[in-house]
N, C-alpha and C positions, 0 to 999 in steps of 0.2 A: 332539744327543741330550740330554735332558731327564734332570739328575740328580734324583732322588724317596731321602729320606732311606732309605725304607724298600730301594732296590735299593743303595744306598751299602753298607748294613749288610749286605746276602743277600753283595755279592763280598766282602767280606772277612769277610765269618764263614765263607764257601766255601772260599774261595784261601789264608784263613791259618790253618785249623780252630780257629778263634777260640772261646774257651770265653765270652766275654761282648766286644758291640761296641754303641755306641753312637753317633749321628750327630747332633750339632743344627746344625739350620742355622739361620745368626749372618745370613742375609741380608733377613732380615726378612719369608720364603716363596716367595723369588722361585727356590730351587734355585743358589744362585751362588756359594755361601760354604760353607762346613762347617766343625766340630770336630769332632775323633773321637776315643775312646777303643777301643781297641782292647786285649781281654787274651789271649797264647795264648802256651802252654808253645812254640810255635813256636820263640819269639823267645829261648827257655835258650839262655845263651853266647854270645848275639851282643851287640854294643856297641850305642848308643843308633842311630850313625849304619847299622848295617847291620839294624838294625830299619822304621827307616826309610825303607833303601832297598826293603827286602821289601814293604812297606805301598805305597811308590809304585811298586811291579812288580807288584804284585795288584790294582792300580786305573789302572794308567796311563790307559787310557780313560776314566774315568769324572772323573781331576781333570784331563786335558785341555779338556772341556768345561764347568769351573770356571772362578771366578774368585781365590779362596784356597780353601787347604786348611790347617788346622790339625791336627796327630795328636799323641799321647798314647799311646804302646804299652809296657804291662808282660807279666812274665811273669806266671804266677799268686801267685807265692811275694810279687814286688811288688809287685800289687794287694791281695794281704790286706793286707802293711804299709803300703801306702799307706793302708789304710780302716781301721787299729786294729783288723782282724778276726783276727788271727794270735795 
């Protein structure tokens, strides 16, 4: 199965009603690698590690047929802090 940035971002803006998700692939095109940012009020009250685990429950298939995975997930309250938008 052929990871494509663009279907990275649809399941988890799908699976985590994600208000903003971003995908770059670090593999130099080849689909094998990814970073992801990931923002959803989902993830209010849970700790970094059960964020985490959401993220790779909502994509298991899709980083099984990676080679890394890199994630990044706040909630909205700490992405505006993280961007001095707040």
């Amino acid at each position: 199965m052929a990871v494509t940035k663009e279907s990275l971002e649809e399941v988890l803006r799908e699976k985590l009603s994600a208000d903003y998700v971003v995908a770059t692939d670090t593999s130099g095109g080849c689909g094998q690698s990814f970073n992801v940012i990931i923002v959803s009020s989902v993830f209010e009250g849970k700790t970094l590690l059960q964020k985490h685990q959401m993220v790779n429950s909502a994509a298991k298939a899709e980083i099984a047929a990676l080679h890394a995975f890199s994630q990044k997930t706040y909630t909205p309250a700490q992405w505006e802090e993280q961007n001095g938008t707040s």
